[in-house]
VMD Tcl script that builds the backbone (N, CA, C; Angstrom):
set m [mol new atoms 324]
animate dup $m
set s [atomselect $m all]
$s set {name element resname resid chain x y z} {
  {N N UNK 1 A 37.304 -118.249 103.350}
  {CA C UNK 1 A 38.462 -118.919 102.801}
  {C C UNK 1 A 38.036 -120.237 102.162}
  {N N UNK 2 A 39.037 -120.816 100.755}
  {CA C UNK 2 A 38.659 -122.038 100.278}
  {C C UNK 2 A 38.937 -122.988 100.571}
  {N N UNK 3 A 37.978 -124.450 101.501}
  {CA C UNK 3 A 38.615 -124.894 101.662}
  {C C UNK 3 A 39.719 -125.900 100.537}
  {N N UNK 4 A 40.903 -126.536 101.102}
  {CA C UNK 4 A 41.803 -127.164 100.014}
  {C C UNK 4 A 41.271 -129.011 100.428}
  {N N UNK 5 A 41.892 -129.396 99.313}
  {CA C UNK 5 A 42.097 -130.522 99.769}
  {C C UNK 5 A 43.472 -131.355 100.517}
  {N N UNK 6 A 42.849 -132.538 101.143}
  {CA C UNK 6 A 43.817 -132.596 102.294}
  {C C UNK 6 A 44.831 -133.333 101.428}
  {N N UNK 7 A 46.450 -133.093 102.065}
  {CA C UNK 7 A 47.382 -133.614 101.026}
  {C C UNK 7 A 47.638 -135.000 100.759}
  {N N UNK 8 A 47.463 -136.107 99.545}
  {CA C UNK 8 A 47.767 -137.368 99.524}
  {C C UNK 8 A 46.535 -138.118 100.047}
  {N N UNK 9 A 45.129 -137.300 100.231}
  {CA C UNK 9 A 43.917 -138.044 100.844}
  {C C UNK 9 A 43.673 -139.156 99.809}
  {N N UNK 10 A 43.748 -138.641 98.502}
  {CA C UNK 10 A 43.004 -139.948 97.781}
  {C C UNK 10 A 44.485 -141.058 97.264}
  {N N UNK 11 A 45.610 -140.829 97.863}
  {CA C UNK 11 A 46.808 -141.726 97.617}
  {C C UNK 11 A 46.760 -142.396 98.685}
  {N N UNK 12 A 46.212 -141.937 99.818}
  {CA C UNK 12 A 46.159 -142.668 100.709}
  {C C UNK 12 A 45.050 -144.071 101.091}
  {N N UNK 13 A 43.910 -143.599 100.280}
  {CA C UNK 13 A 42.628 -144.309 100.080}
  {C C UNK 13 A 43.496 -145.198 98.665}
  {N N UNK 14 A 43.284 -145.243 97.771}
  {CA C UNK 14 A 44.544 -146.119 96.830}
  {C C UNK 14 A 45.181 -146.833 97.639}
  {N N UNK 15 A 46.292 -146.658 98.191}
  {CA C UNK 15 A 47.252 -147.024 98.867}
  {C C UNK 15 A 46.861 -148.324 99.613}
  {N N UNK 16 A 45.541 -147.767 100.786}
  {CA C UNK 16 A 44.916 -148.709 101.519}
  {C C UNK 16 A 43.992 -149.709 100.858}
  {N N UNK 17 A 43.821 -149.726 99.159}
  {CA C UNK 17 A 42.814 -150.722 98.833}
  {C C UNK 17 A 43.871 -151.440 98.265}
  {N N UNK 18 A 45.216 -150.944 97.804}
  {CA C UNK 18 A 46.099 -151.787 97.528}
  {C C UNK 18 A 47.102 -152.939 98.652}
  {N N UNK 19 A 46.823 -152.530 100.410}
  {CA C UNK 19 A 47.130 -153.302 100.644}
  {C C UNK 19 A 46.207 -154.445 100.783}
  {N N UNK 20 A 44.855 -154.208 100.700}
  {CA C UNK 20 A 44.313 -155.560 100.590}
  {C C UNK 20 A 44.714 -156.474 99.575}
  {N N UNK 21 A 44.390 -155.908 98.140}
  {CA C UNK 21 A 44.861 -156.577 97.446}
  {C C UNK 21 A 46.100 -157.550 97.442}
  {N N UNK 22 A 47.675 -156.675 97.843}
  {CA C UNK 22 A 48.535 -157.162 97.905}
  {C C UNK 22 A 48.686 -158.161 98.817}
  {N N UNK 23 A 47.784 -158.249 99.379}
  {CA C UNK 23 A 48.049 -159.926 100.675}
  {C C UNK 23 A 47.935 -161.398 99.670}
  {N N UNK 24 A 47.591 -160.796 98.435}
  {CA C UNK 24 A 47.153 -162.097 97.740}
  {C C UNK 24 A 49.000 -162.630 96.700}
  {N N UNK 25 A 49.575 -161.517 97.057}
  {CA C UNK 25 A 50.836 -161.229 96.819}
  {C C UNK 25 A 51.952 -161.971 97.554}
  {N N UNK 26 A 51.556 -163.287 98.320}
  {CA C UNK 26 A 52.284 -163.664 99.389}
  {C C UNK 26 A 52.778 -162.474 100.347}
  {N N UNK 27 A 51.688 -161.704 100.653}
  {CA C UNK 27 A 51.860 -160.800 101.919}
  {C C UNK 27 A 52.336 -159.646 101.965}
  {N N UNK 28 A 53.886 -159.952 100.617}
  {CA C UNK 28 A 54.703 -158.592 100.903}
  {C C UNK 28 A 54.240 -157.160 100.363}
  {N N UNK 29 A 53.497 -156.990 99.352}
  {CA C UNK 29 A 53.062 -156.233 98.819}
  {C C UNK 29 A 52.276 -155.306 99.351}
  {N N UNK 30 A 51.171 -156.410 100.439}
  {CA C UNK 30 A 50.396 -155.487 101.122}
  {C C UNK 30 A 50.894 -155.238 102.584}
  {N N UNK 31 A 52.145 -155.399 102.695}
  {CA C UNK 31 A 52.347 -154.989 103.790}
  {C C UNK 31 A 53.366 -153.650 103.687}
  {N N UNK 32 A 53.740 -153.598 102.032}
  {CA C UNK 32 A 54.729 -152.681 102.005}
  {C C UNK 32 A 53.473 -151.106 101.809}
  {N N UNK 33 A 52.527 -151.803 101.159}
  {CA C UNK 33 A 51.301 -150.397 100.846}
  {C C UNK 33 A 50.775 -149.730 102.422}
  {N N UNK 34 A 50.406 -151.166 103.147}
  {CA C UNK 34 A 50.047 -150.552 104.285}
  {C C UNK 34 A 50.485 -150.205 105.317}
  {N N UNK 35 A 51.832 -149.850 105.303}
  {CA C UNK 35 A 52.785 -149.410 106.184}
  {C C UNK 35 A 52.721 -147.832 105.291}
  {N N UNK 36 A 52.764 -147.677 104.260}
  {CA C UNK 36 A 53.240 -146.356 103.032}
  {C C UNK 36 A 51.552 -145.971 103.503}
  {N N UNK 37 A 50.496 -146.163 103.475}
  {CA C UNK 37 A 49.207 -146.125 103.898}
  {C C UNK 37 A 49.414 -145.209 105.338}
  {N N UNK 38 A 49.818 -145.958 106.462}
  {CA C UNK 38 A 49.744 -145.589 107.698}
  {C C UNK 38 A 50.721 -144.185 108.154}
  {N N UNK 39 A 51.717 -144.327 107.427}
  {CA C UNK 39 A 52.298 -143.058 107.583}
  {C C UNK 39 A 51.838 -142.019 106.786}
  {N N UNK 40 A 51.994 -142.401 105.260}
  {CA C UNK 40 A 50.927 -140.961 105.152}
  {C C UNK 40 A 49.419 -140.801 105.552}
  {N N UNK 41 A 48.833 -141.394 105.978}
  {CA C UNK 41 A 47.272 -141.324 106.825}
  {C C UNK 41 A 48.025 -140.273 108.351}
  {N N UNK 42 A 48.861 -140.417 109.367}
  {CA C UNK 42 A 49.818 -139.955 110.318}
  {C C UNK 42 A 49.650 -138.661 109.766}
  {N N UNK 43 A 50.189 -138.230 109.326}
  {CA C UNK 43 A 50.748 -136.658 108.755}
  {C C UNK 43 A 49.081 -136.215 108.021}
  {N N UNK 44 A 48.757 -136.536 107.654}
  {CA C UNK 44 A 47.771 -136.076 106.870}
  {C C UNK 44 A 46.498 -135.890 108.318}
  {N N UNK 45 A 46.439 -136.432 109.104}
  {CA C UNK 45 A 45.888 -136.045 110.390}
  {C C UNK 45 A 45.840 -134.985 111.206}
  {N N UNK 46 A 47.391 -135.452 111.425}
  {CA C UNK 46 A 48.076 -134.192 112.052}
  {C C UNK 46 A 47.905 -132.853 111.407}
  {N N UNK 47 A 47.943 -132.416 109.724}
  {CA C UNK 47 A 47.609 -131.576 109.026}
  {C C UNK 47 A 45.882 -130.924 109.148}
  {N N UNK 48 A 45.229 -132.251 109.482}
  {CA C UNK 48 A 43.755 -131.859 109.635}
  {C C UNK 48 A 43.517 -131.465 110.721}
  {N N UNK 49 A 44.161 -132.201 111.779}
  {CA C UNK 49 A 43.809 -131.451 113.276}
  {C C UNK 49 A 44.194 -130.329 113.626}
  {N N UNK 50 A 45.274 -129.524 112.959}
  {CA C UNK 50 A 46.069 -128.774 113.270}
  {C C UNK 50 A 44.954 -127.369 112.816}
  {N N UNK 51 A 44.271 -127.558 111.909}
  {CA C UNK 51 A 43.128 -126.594 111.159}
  {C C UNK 51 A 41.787 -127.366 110.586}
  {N N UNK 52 A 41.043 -128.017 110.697}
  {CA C UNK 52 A 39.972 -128.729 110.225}
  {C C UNK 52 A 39.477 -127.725 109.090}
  {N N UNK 53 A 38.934 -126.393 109.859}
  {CA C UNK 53 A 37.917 -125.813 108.715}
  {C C UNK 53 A 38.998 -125.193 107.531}
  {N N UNK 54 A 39.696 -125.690 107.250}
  {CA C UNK 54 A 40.672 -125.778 105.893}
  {C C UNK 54 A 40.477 -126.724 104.971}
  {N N UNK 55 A 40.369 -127.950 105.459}
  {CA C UNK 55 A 40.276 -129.001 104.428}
  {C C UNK 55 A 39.244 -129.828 104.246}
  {N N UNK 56 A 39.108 -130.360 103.043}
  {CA C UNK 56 A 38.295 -131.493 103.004}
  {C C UNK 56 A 38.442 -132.673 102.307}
  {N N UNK 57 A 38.287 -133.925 102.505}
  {CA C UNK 57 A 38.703 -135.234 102.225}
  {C C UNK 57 A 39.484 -135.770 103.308}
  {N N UNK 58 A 38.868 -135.680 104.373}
  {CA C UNK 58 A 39.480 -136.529 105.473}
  {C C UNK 58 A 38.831 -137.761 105.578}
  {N N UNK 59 A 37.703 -137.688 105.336}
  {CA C UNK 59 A 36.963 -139.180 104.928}
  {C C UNK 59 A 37.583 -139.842 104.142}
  {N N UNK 60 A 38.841 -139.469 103.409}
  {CA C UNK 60 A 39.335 -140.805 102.329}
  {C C UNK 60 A 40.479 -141.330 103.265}
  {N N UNK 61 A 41.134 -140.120 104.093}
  {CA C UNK 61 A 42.190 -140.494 104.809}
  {C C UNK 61 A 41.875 -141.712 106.079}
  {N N UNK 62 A 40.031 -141.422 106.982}
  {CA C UNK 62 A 39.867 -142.505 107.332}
  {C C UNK 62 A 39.790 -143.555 106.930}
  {N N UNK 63 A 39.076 -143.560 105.467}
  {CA C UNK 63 A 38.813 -144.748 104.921}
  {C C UNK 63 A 40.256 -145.764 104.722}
  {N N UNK 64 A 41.227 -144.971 103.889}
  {CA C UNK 64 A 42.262 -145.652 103.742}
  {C C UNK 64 A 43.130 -146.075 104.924}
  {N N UNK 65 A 43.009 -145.237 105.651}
  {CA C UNK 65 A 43.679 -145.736 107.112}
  {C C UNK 65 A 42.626 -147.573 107.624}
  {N N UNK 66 A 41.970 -147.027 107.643}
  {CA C UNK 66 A 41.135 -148.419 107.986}
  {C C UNK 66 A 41.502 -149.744 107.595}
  {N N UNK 67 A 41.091 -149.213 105.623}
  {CA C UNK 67 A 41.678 -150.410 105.170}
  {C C UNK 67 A 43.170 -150.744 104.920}
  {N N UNK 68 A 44.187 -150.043 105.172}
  {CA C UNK 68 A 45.330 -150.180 105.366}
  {C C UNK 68 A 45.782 -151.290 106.864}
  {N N UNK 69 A 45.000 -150.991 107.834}
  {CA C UNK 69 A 45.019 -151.933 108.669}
  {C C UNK 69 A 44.313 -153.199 108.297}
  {N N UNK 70 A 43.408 -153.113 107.592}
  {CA C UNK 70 A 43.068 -154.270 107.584}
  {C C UNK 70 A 43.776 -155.002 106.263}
  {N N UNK 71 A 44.449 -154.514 105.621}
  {CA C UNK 71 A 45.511 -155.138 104.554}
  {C C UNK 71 A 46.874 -155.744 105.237}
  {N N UNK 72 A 47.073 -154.800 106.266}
  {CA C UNK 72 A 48.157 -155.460 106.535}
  {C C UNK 72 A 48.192 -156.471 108.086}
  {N N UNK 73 A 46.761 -156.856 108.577}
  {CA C UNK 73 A 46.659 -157.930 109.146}
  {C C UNK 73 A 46.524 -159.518 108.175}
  {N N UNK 74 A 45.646 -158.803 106.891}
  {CA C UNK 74 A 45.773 -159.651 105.945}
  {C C UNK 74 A 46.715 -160.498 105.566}
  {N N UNK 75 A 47.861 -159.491 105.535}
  {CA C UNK 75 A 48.830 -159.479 104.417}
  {C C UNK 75 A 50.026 -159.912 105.781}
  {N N UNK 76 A 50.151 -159.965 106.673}
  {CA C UNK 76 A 50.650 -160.797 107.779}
  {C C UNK 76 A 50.290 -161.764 108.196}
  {N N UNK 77 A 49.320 -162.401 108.071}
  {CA C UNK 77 A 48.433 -163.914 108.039}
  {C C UNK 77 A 49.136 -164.418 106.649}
  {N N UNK 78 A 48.898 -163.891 105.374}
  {CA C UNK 78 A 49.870 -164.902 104.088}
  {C C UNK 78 A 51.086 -164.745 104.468}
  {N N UNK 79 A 51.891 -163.454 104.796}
  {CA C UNK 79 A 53.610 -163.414 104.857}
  {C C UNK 79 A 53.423 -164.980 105.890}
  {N N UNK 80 A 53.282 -165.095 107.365}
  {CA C UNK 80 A 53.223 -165.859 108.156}
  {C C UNK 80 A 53.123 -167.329 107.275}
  {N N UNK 81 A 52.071 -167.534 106.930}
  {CA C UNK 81 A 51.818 -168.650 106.158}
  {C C UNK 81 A 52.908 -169.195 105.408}
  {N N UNK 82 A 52.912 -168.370 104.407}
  {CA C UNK 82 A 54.083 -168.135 103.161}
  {C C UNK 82 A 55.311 -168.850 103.766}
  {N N UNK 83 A 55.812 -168.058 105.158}
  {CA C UNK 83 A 57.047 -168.789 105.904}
  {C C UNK 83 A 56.723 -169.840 106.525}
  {N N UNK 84 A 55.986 -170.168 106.768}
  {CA C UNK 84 A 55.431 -171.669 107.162}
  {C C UNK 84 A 55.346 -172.517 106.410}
  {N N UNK 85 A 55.184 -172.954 105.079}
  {CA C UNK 85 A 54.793 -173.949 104.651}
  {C C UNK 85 A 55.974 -173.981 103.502}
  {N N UNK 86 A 56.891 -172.752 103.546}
  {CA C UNK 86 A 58.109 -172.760 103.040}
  {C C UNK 86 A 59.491 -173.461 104.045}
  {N N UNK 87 A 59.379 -173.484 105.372}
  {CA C UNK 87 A 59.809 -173.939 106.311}
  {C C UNK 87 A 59.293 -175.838 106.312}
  {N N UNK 88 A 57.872 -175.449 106.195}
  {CA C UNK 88 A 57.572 -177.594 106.461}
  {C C UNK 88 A 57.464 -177.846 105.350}
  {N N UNK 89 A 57.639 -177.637 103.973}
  {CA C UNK 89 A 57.722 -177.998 102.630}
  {C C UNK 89 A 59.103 -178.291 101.977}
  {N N UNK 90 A 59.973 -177.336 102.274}
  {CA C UNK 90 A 61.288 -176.673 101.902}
  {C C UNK 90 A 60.797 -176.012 100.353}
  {N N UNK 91 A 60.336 -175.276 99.963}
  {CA C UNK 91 A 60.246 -174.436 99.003}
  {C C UNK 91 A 59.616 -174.999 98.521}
  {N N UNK 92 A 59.231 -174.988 96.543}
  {CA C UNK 92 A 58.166 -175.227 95.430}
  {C C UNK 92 A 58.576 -176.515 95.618}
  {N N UNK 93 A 59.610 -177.198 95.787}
  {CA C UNK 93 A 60.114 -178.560 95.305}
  {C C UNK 93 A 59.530 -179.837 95.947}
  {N N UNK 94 A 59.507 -179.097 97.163}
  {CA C UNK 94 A 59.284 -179.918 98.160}
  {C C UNK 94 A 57.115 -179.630 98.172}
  {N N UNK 95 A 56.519 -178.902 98.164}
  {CA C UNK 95 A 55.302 -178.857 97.437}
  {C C UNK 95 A 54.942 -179.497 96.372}
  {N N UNK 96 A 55.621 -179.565 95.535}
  {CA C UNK 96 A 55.521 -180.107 94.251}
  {C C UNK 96 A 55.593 -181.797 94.686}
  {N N UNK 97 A 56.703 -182.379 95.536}
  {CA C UNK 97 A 57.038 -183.460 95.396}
  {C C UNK 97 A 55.730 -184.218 96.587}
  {N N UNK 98 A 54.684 -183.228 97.721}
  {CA C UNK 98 A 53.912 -183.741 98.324}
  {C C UNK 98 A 52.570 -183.779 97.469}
  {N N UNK 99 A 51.947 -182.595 96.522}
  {CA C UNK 99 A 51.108 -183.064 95.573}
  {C C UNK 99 A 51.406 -184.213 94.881}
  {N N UNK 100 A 52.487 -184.607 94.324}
  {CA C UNK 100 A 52.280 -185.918 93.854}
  {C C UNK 100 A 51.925 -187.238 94.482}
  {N N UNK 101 A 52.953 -187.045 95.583}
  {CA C UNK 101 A 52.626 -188.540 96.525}
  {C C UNK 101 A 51.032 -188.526 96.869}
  {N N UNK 102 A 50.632 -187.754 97.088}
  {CA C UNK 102 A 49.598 -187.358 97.380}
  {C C UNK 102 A 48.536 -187.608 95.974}
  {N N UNK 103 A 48.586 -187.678 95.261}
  {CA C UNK 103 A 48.006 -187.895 93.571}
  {C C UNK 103 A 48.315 -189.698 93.773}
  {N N UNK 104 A 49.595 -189.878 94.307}
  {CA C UNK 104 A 49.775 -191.340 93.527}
  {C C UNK 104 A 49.190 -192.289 94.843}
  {N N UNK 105 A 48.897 -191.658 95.653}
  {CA C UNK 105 A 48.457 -192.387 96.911}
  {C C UNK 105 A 46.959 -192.357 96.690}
  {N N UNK 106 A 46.170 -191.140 96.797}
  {CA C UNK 106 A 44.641 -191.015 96.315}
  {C C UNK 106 A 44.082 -191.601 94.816}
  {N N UNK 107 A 45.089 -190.966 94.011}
  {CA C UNK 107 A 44.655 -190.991 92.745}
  {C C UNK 107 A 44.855 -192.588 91.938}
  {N N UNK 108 A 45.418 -193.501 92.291}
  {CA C UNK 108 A 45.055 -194.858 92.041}
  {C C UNK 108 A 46.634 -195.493 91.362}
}
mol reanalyze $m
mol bondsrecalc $m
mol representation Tube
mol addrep $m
């Protein structure tokens, strides 16, 4: 028999290099990939365990599973941040208005 390939293996490997990326996204991005990452990595397991000598490309499904976790620890360290310094700043305005003091205090 031939084997097939496993379903969504290489969307799932995608998926998981996009949540790294997306942490640079203020967080949300890669946390929305690597959640969409982790569930289809889930099912696509379950599909492999259920018959192994059927498929092949489960190596992308680990891979992306991997880095899907590690996108979205990423990408929960900026969300975290993101609400932090939006909380002791109060938004762009309040950023904006500490770079300056900060310019007119250092900068002469």
């Amino acid at each position: 028999m031939e084997k097939r390939e496993l379903p969504n293996s290489t969307l799932i490997l995608v998926f998981g290099i996009l949540s790294i990326i997306g942490c640079c996204c203020y967080g949300i991005a890669g946390v929305i990939f690597g959640i969409i990452a982790l569930v289809m990595s889930k099912r696509a397991i379950e599909i492999y365990n259920a018959d192994p000598e059927l498929y092949t490309g489960y190596q992308n499904v680990k891979t992306g599973r991997i880095l899907a976790i590690i996108g979205l620890v990423l990408s929960g360290l900026s969300l975290i941040t993101s609400i932090i310094s939006i909380i002791m700043f109060g938004g762009l305005e309040g950023i904006q208005e500490m770079q300056q003091e900060i310019l007119r205090e250092y900068g002469g």
